[in-house]
C-alpha positions as CSV (number, residue, x, y, z in Angstrom):
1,X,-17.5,21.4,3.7
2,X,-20.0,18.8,3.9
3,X,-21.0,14.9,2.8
4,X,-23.5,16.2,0.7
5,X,-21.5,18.8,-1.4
6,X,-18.5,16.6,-1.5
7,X,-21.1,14.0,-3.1
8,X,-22.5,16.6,-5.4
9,X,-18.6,17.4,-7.0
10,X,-18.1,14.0,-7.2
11,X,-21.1,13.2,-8.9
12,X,-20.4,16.1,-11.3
13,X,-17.3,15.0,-12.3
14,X,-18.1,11.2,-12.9
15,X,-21.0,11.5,-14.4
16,X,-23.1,7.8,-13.8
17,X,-21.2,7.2,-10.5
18,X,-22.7,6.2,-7.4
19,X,-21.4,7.7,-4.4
20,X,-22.0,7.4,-0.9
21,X,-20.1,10.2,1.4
22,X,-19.9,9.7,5.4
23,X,-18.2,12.1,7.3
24,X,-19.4,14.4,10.7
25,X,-16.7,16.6,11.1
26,X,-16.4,19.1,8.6
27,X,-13.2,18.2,7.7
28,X,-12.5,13.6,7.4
29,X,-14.7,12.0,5.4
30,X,-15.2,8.3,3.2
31,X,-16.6,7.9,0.4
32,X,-17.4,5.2,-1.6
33,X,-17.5,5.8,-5.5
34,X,-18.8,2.7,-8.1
35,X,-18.3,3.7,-11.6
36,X,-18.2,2.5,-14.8
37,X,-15.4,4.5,-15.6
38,X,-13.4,2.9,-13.3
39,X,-12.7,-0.4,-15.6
40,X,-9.5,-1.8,-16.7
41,X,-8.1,1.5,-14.0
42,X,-5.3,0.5,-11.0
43,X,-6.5,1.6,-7.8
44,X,-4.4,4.8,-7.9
45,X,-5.7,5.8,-11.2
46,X,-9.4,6.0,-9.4
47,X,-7.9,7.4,-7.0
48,X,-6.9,10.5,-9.1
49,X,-10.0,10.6,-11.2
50,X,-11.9,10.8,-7.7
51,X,-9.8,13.6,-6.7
52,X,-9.7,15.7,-9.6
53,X,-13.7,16.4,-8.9
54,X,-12.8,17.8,-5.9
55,X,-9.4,20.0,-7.4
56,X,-8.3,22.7,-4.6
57,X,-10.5,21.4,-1.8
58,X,-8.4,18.0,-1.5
59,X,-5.6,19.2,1.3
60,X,-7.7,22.6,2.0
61,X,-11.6,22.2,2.8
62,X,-11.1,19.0,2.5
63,X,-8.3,17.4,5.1
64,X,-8.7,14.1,4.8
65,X,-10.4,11.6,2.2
66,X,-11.0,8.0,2.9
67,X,-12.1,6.1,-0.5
68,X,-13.2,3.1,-1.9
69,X,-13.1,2.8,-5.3
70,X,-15.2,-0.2,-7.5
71,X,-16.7,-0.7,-11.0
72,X,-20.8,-2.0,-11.2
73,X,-19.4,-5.5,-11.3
74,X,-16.8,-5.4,-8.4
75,X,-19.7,-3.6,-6.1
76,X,-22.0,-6.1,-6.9
C-alpha cells in the first residue's frame, strides 16, 4: 500500500475532496481530507465516511491511519 493509492480510494469515495496522504512505510500513514461533505458532521462521523473508502484495507494493508478531517471553510 501506498500514499498515492490510499489518495486515489479516498478521492473515489468523496468525490470533490482534497486529500493529501504522507506516509513512507507501507504500512502508517496521515492524511488530511477537506470536504464539503463533511458539514454539520462530528469529528467521528468524518471519521467513518473517510474510512469506509478504504473498507477491508483499514486494519489489514492499511495498519495505521492518522487523519485530519475539515470542511472548505475550516481549511481555509
Amino acid at each position: 500500500m501506498d500514499a498515492q493509492t490510499i489518495r486515489n480510494l479516498i478521492e473515489q469515495g468523496l468525490p470533490g475532496a482534497r486529500v493529501e496522504v504522507q506516509g513512507d512505510d507501507g504500512v502508517h500513514f496521515e492524511a488530511l481530507v477537506v470536504s464539503d461533505a463533511f458539514a454539520g458532521k462530528l469529528p467521528l462521523a468524518r471519521h467513518r465516511m473517510v474510512y469506509a473508502t478504504l473498507g477491508e484495507r483499514m486494519g489489514g494493508e492499511i495498519h495505521a491511519l492518522a487523519l485530519r478531517t475539515l470542511t472548505p471553510e475550516e481549511h481555509g
